[in-house]
C-alpha positions in Angstrom: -29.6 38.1 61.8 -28.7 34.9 60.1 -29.0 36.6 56.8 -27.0 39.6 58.2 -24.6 37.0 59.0 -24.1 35.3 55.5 -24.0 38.1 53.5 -21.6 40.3 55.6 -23.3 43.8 55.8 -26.3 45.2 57.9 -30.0 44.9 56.3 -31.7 48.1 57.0 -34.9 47.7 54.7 -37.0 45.0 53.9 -40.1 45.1 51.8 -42.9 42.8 52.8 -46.1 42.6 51.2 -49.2 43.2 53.3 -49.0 39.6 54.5 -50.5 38.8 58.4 -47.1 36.5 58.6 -45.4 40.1 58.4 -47.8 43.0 59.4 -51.1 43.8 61.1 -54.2 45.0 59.1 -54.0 48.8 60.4 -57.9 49.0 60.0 -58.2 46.0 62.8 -55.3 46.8 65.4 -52.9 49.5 66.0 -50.5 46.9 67.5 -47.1 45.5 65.5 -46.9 41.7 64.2 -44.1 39.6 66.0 -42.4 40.5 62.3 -42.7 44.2 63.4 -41.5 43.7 66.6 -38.5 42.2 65.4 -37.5 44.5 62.7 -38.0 47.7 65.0 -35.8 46.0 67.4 -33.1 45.6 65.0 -33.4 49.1 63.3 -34.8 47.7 59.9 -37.1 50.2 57.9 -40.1 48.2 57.3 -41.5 48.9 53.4 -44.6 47.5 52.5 -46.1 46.9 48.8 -49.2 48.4 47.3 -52.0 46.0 48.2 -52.9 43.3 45.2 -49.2 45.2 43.9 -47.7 41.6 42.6 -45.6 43.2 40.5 -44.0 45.3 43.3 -42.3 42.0 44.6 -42.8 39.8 40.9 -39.4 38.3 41.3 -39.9 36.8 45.0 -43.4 35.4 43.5 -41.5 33.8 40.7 -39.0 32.3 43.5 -41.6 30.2 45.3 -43.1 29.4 41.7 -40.1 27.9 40.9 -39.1 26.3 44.6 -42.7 24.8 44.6 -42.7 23.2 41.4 -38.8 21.9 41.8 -38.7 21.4 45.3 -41.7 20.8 47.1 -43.3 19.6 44.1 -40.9 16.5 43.2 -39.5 16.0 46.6 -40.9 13.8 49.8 -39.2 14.8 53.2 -39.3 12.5 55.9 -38.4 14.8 58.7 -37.4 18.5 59.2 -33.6 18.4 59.1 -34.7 16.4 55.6 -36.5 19.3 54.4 -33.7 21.8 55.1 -31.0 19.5 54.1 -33.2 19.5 50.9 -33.5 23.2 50.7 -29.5 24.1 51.2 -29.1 21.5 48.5 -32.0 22.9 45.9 -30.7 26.7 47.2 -27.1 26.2 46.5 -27.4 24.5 43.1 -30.6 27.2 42.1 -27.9 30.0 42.8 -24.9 27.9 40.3 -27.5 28.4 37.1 -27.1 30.6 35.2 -30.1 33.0 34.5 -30.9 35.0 31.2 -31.6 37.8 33.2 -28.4 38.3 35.0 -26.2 38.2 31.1 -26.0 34.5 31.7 -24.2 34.8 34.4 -25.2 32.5 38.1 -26.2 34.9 41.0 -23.0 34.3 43.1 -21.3 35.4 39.8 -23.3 38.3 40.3 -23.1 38.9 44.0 -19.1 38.2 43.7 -18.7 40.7 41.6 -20.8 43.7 43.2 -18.9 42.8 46.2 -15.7 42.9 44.7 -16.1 46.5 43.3 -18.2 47.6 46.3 -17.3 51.2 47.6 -18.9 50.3 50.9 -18.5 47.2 51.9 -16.4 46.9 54.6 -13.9 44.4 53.3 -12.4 46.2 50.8 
């Protein structure tokens, strides 16, 4: 809902991999995860990736790759609100760099500009 929040339009899929954090294993239990739960009750397709698929969701793999070794590897929190505090900071300067894959361009360069030639969004 958070997310929902920020980015200004409804989520209606989200593709998890076969994770217990996010889904039941089917062979043990017919019943949904809290993750499940959550998702039906907001009306969000759940899609999940091939197992042992790591290419199906390579770029989220790469992101905590990255966040451990810049973040969590070189940082020291002393409390919670530390660690988010650290986060916002590492998230908003991580989405100012410009990447090779996006034509050198930052991802809220990116996001700006689907947004501001969006058909659909509800703002223009």
């Amino acid at each position: 809902m958070e997310l929902e929040e920020k980015m200004g339009f409804p989520i209606r899929m989200i593709q998890v991999d076969n994770g217990y954090e996010f889904v039941n294993d089917e062979d043990r239990t017919a019943k949904d995860s809290a993750f499940e739960k959550i998702a039906k009750a907001l009306h969000m397709e759940l899609r999940r990736s091939g197992p042992y698929s790591l290419w199906q969701h390579g770029n989220v793999e790469r992101s905590h790759r990255e966040d451990g070794k810049i973040l969590y590897g070189r940082k020291i929190f002393t409390s919670e609100q530390e660690l988010i505090r650290q986060a916002a900071n590492h998230e908003a300067g991580y989405n100012k760099t410009a990447k090779t894959g996006l034509t050198f361009k930052n991802s809220n360069q990116v996001v700006s500009g689907y947004f501001s030639t969006c058909n659909l969004c509800v703002d223009n």
